[in-house]
C-alpha positions, 0 to 999 in steps of 0.5 A: 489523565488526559480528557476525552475529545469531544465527539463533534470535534472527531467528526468534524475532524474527519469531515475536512480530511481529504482521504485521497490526500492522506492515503496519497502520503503512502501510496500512490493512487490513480483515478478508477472511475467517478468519486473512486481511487485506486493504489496498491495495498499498503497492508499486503503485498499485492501485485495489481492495485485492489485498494479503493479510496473513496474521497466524498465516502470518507473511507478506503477498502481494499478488495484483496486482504479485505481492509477497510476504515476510514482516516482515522483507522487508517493512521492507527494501521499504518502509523501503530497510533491509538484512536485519540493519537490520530484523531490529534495527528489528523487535526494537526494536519488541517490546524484545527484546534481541539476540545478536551472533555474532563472525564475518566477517559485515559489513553492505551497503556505504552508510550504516546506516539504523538508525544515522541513525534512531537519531540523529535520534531522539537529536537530536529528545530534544535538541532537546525538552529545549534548549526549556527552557532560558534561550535558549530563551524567545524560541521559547517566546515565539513558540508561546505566541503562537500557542496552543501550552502546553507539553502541545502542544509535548511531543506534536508533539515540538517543540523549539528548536536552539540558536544555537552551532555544534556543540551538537547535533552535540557532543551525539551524538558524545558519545553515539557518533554520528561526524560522518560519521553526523551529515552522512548524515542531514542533522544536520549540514553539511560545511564546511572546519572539519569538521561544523557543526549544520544547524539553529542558533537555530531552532524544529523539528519532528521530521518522523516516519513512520507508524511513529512513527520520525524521519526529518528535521526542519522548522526556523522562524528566530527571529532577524532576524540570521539569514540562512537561509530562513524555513522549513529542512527535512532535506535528501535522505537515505538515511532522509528523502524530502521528496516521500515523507512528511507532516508529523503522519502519525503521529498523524493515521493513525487518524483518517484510516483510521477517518474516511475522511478527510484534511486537507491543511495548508501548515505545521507550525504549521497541523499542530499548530492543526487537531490541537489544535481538534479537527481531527485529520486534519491533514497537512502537505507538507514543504518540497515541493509535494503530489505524487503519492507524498503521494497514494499514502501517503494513499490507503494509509491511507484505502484507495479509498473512493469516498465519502472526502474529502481536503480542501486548505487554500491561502494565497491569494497567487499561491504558493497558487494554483499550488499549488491548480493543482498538487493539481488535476493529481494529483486525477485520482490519488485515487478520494477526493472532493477539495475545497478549504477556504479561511478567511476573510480568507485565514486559515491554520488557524493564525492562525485559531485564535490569532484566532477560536478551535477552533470556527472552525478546525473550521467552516472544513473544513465550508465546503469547495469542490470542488477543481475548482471552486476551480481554475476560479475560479482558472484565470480571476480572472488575466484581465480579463474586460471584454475580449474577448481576456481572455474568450477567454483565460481561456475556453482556460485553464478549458476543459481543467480542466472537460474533465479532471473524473473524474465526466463527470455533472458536467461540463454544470454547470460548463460552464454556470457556466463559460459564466455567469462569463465571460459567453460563449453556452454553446454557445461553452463546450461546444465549448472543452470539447470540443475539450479533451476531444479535446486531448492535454493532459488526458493531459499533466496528473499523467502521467495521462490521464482513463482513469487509465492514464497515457500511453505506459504499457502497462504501466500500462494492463495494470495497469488491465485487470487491476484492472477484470477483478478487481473484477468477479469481485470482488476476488481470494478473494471467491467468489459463491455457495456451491460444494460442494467437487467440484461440476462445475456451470458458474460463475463462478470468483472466482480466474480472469482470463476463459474462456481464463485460461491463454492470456491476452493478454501485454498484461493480465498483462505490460504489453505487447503480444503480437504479435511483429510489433508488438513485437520485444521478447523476451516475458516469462517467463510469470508462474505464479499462480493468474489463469493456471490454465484456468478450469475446474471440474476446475482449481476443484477441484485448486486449492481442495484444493491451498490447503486442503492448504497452509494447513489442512494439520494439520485435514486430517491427516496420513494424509489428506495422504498419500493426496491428494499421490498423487491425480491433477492435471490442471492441470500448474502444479498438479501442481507444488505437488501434489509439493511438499506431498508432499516437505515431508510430514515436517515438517507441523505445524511452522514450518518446513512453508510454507518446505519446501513452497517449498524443494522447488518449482522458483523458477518456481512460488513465486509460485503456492505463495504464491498459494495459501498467502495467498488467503482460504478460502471458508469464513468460519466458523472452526468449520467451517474445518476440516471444509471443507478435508478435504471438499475434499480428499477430493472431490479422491481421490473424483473419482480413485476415480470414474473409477477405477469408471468404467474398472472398469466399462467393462472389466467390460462389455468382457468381456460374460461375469460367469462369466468369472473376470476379471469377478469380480475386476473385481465384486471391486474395485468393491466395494472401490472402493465401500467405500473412497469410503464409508470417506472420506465417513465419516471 
C-alpha cells in the first residue's frame, strides 16, 4: 500500500510546472494575447483554436467542449493516469524529489501507468546497450547496410533483443519489475512456464510520445529461423495505443509546428532515412493503417492552417494502394492540403538513400501529387480500360473520389482529366460526378460527409455551427474595434453566440434538437458560459468588469474590489460570480484566490468562473493592463452612481418646491454623488 504525497509537495509540484511547456508537448500553441495561449483542443475535434492556456493562472479551458484543469487534470486526460500518477510524472519532469505520507491511501484498482512507463523505458536502455554486444553484429550488419552509424542508432534509440527467452524480463525483474508489470505492458508474454520476452533476436524501435516517454516498441526478425512476422509491434496496453501514435513524433514535432508541415512514412527505418537526409518531418504509423486519431494527433501539432501539407509515401504493391485508398477516406479530416510522393522504381525512403543518397530522398517529397489525384489514378489502373465494361466500371469507382474533393473549384478539372483518362464524352463524367454527389456514399467514406459533420451526429453538427458562429466573431477573446469600458454604443460582441445568445437554440450548444415533439429525449441542463450570457452592451459591461476583478484582482486593488462586488448586475449567471469574488475577497493576492472564488459559486457556474478567468484581455498592452481593468470596473460603479443621479433627480423634480427641505437634501446628495463619481475617475 503505497503512502499518500504529501499535500505541500503536490503544490509545489504544480507551482514550478510551466503549463505552456507541458500543454506544448501536445499541442501547438500561439500567443493570444498578455499571459493567454491559444491551440486546438486536444479533447475534440475542432477546426479553429478555442483552447486557452494560461501559464502565470496555472490552468487551461477550452471555450468549445468546455474543458478545463490545470496540469495535473491534464495529464490524467491525455495520458489516462491517476492523480498521484501525474503528480509523480510532473515531478519527474522538473526532478523534484517527492515525499510519501504513511497512511491508508492506495491507488485506483488497474495497472499503475507510471510503473509501465518506467519499464519500458528500462527495457529501451537495455536494448540500446544489448546493440553492442557480440550477438548483436548481425543487427549492426544490417543497419550499417542501410546507412544507419552508431550516432543514427543512438538518437532513434534503436537497439537489438537478444535471442534467449528471459533476458530482458530477468533483467527488469532484477531492477524490481514483476512479471505481472512486464506482461501489462506488452514486455513480455504469458505461456505455461510463466513469463517469457516478447521481443527475441530482433532489432527494435522504442515507439515514444510527444513528451519523449516510451510507450511500446517496434521489432524487425533478423534471423531465417524465426518464425514470427516480420515486423512486431507492442501489443494493446494500458500505455500503448497503435491507432493513437506515430513513430518519430517526438523528434519531428518542432519541424512539423514551425514548418507546417508532415511527412508520413511506412516504416521505422523510412523514419530514421527522412530524419537523417534532412527530412525531419517524418512520421511513421505503427503496425496499423493511417486513421483518423493519427489525424487528430498531427492536426494538434500543425494546428489548422489552410496552407500546411501533409505528405504520404505508398509502396506501390496493392498493399500500398488500399492504403493510399484508405488516407484519401480520412483526407476529408485535415483543413491541411494533402498529397502523395511516390519514389522512383518504387523506392522507400529508405532503400532510396541507401542507393541515391540525401539529396534524392529530400527531392522526392518535392515531386509530390495531390492525394486525390493519386487515388483517381489508382481507383482506375485495376480495369481494362480497352472495354467498354472496364471503362464503365472504373468510371463508377472514379466518379465518387472526384465528387468527394473539399475545394469543389477543383472538381471541373478533374473531371475533364478523369473524362480525358478513360476516354469517355465529358458530359458522361459530369453526371457520374453528379449522381456521386447526390449518393449517400460520400457520406459513408471516414464517418464523414463533404460538410464535414459526419452522419447521423447531431452532435457533431451542433459542433460544426458552433465552430463557423465562432470564426466569424473570430475566435473566442478576439474583439473588433476598440471599446471604452462602459460605452453603450451598438456593436459586435466577440464573446456572443448571436442576438438572442440566452435563448440559443439546443441543437448548437447541446447537439440535438430543441423541440419536444421531435425529440422525446430529456433536454439538457443548460450549459452556463460566457456564449449564453444576453448579448447585450449592459451584459458587455458586467462581464468585462467581472473578468478584470478575477484575473487582474490585485491591479484593481482591494478597496476598489470591495465597492464593485456591492455594484448592481443585471445579468443573473453574472450576479453569481459577482458574489462569489465577493465571498473569497480575504484571500485576494494569494494562490488560493481563483480556487476560493469556485469554492464559493454553486457546481453550476464553474464553467462561467473558468470562462472569464481564462478568456484574453482586450487589452494587449501589458503596461496598460492594469489601467484598463480598474477603468472597467470602475465604469461598472459609475453606471450604478448614474442611475442613482438619474432617480435623485426625477424625485428632486417630482417635489417641484427647491424651498422644500426635501429638496435640499436630495441638491445635497447630488453633490455628494458628483463628488464621488469624480473621486473614482480621479483615483
Amino acid at each position: 500500500m503505497a503512502g499518500r504525497i504529501r499535500a505541500s509537495d503536490i503544490e509545489e509540484v504544480k507551482r514550478r510546472t510551466n503549463l505552456a511547456d507541458l500543454v506544448g508537448d501536445y499541442v501547438t500553441l500561439k500567443n493570444a494575447g498578455i499571459d493567454s495561449m491559444k491551440g486546438l483542443c486536444p479533447f475534440h475535434d475542432e477546426r479553429s483554436p478555442s483552447f486557452h492556456v494560461r501559464p502565470a493562472l496555472g490552468y487551461y479551458h477550452c471555450f468549445g467542449c468546455g474543458e478545463s484543469g490545470d496540469a495535473f487534470t491534464f495529464l490524467q486526460r491525455m495520458d489516462h493516469l491517476t492523480f498521484a500518477e501525474s503528480v509523480e510524472r510532473l515531478a519527474a519532469r522538473i526532478h523534484y524529489g517527492l515525499t510519501y505520507e504513511e497512511g491508508s491511501f492506495a491507488r485506483e484498482d488497474g495497472p499503475n501507468r507510471a510503473r509501465l512507463l518506467a519499464a519500458n523505458t528500462a527495457a529501451a536502455e537495455y536494448f540500446s546497450a544489448q546493440l553492442a554486444g557480440e550477438e548483436a553484429a548481425m543487427a549492426r550488419d544490417f543497419l550499417t547496410q542501410r546507412g544507419f552509424d552508431e550516432a543514427a542508432c543512438e538518437r532513434f534509440g534503436v537497439g537489438y533483443a537478444p535471442r534467449g527467452w528471459d533476458g530482458m524480463s530477468g533483467h527488469l525483474r532484477g531492477l524490481g519489475y514483476t512479471p505481472q508489470e512486464l506482461v501489462q505492458s506488452g514486455l513480455a508474454s504469458e505461456g505455461q512456464r510463466g513469463a517469457y520476452d516478447r521481443f527475441r533476436g530482433r532489432i527494435v524501435w522504442p515507439i515514444r510520445d510527444t513528451s519523449g516517454q516510451t510507450l511500446g516498441f517496434g521489432a524487425r526478425k533478423l534471423y531465417e529461423d524465426d518464425n514470427g512476422p516480420k515486423y512486431l509491434n507492442t501489443p494493446e496496453s494500458p500505455v500503448y495505443h497503435k491507432s493513437q501514435v506515430l513513430y518519430g513524433l517526438d523528434l519531428a514535432k518542432r519541424a512539423i509546428s514551425r514548418g507546417k508541415r508532415a511527412v508520413v512514412v511506412e516504416g521505422y527505418t523510412d523514419v530514421m532515412a527522412c530524419h537523417l537526409a534532412g527530412v525531419e518531418t517524418a512520421v511513421a504509423t505503427c503496425g496499423t493503417a493511417f486513421g483518423k486519431d493519427h489525424i487528430a494527433v498531427l492536426r494538434r501539432i500543425m494546428g489548422d492552417d489552410s496552407a500546411a501539407e501533409v505528405v504520404f509515401t505508398f509502396d506501390p504493391d496493392e498493399a500500398g494502394q488500399k492504403a493510399a485508398l484508405r488516407a484519401f477516406s480520412e483526407e476529408k479530416r485535415f483543413t491541411a492540403q494533402t498529397y502523395v510522393a511516390v519514389a522512383p522504381e518504387g523506392l522507400d525512403p529508405s532503400d532510396l538513400r541507401q542507393h541515391r543518397g540525401d539529396e534524392a530522398v529530400r527531392e522526392l517529397f518535392t515531386r509530390k501529387i495531390p492525394l486525390f489525384e493519386f487515388a483517381l489514378r489508382q481507383a482506375i489502373a485495376r480495369f481494362d480500360l480497352n472495354s467498354v465494361e472496364g471503362r464503365v466500371a472504373a468510371l463508377r469507382e472514379a466518379a465518387p473520389i472526384i465528387a468527394e474533393i473539399r475545394d469543389p473549384s477543383l472538381r471541373p478539372g478533374y473531371t475533364r482529366e478523369l473524362a480525358r483518362l478513360l476516354g469517355a464524352e465529358l458530359n458522361e463524367v459530369q453526371h457520374a460526378v453528379r449522381s456521386a454527389e447526390r449518393s449517400p456514399r460520400g457520406s459513408d467514406r471516414g464517418g464523414q460527409d463533404r460538410s464535414g459533420q459526419g452522419q447521423n451526429g447531431p452532435q457533431r453538427q451542433g459542433q460544426h455551427v458552433q465552430n463557423q458562429r465562432q470564426q466569424q466573431r473570430g475566435g473566442y477573446g478576439q474583439r473588433g474595434a476598440a471599446r471604452r469600458p462602459g460605452s453603450s454604443g451598438q456593436q459586435e460582441d466577440p464573446y456572443a453566440s448571436g442576438p438572442s445568445a440566452q435563448y440559443d437554440d439546443a441543437s448548437d450548444r447541446y447537439g440535438g434538437p430543441s423541440d419536444p415533439q421531435r425529440d422525446p429525449t430529456p433536454a439538457a441542463p443548460r450549459r452556463i458560459g460566457l456564449s449564453s450570457l444576453r448579448n447585450a452592451p449592459t451584459t458587455w459591461l458586467e462581464r468585462d468588469a467581472l473578468m478584470a476583478m478575477l484575473q487582474q484582482g490585485e491591479s484593481v486593488g482591494p478597496d476598489l474590489l470591495q465597492q464593485a462586488v456591492t455594484a448592481q448586475v443585471l445579468e443573473p449567471d453574472l450576479r453569481v460570480v459577482r458574489d462569489a469574488l465577493g465571498a473569497a475577497l480575504p484571500v485576494l493576492g494569494t494562490r488560493a484566490w481563483w480556487d476560493a472564488v469556485m469554492a464559493a459559486a454553486p457546481e453550476s457556474h464553474h464553467g462561467l468562473i473558468r470562462e472569464l478567468a481564462m478568456a484574453p484581455m482586450p487589452q494587449r498592452n501589458l503596461d496598460q493592463l492594469a489601467a484598463y481593468a480598474r477603468d472597467v470596473v470602475v465604469s461598472l460603479l459609475d453606471r450604478d452612481l448614474v442611475e442613482l443621479k438619474r432617480e435623485l433627480l426625477a424625485r428632486h423634480q417630482r417635489i417641484g418646491d427647491s424651498a422644500d427641505p426635501r429638496a435640499r437634501q436630495i441638491q445635497e446628495q447630488l453633490v455628494a454623488l458628483e463628488s464621488a463619481r469624480r473621486s473614482l475617475r480621479a483615483d
